[in-house]
C-alpha positions in Angstrom: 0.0 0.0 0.0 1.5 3.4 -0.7 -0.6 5.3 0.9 -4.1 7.4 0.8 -3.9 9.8 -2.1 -6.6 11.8 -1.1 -4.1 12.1 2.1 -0.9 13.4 -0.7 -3.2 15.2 -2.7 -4.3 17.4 0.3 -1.4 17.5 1.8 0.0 19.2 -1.3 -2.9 21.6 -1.1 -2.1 22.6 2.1 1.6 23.2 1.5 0.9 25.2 -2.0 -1.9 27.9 -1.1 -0.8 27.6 2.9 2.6 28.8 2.0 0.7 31.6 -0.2 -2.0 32.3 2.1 0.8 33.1 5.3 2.8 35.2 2.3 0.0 37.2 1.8 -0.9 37.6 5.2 2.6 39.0 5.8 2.8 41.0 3.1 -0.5 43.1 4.5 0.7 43.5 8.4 4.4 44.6 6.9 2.2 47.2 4.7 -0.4 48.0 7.9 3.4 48.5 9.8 5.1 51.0 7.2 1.7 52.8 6.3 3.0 56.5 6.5 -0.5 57.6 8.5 0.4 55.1 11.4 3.6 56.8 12.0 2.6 58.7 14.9 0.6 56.0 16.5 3.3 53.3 16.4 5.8 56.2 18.0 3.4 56.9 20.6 3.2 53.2 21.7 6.8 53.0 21.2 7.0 56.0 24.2 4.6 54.1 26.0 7.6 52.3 28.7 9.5 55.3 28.7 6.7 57.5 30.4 6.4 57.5 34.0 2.8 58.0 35.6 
């Protein structure tokens, strides 16, 4: 027996559009991260341990 191929079929699935789904995914947080208009909000939060209440 060399196995299921509905197991190698979906298997291949998975590790074709997975790979492009997470690739995607990161491409649109490394976009939301260098958006110019979130500038001041990410160097507000990057303040945020250096204030002192």
């Amino acid at each position: 027996m060399d196995g299921n191929p509905t197991f190698e079929a979906l298997s291949a699935f998975a590790a074709t559009w997975g790979m492009a789904y997470f690739g995607v995914i990161f491409a649109i947080v490394v976009a939301y991260a260098l958006w110019p208009s979130k500038r001041d909000q990410f160097n507000d939060a990057a303040r945020i341990p250096l204030s002192e209440d």
